[in-house]
N, C-alpha and C positions, 0 to 999 in steps of 0.2 A: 457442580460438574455439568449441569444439563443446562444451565447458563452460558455458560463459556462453550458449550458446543452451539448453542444459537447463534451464538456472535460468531464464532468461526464460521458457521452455515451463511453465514447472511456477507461478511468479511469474501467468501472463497466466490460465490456470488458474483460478487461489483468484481473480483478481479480477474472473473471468467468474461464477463460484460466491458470491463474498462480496462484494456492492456497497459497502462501506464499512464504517466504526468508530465507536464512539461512547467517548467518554472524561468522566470530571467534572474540573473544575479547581476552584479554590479559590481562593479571591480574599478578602482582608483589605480592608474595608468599612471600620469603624472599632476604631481601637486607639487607645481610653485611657486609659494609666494599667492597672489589672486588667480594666478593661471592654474584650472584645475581640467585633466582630462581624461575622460570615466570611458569606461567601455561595458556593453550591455552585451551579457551571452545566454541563449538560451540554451538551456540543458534539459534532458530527457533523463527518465528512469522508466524500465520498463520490466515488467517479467513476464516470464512463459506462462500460456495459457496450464501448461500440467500443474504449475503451483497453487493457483487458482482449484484445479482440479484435487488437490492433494489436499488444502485445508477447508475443502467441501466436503470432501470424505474423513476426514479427522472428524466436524464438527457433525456428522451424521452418528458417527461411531459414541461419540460422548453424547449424545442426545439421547442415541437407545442406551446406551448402557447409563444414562440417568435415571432412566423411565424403567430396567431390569432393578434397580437397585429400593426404587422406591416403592414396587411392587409387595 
């Protein structure tokens, strides 16, 4: 339990610090025959800073309550 609230503390962290990703995909348009023609898009994910906030405070909450348990 007090593991898993680490990772979430440290997880809720970077996503309070890093609001999202950005990635390119690639996507095949037309293929024919030798003639091939790709197209590049980049796409975003992003989430709210409260999410970030939300599994900082999960992983705070499992942390004590690992540390009440082993007392």
């Amino acid at each position: 339990m007090r593991i898993l609230g680490i990772i979430l503390l440290v997880v809720g962290i970077a996503m309070m610090i890093i609001n999202g990703f950005s990635f390119q995909k690639t996507e095949n348009v037309v293929d024919i025959g030798p003639l091939e023609i790709n197209k590049k898009e980049t796409k975003r994910v992003n989430w709210p800073v409260y999410a970030g906030v939300a599994v900082t405070i999960t992983g705070v909450v499992l942390v004590i309550a690992g540390k009440k348990r082993s007392d």
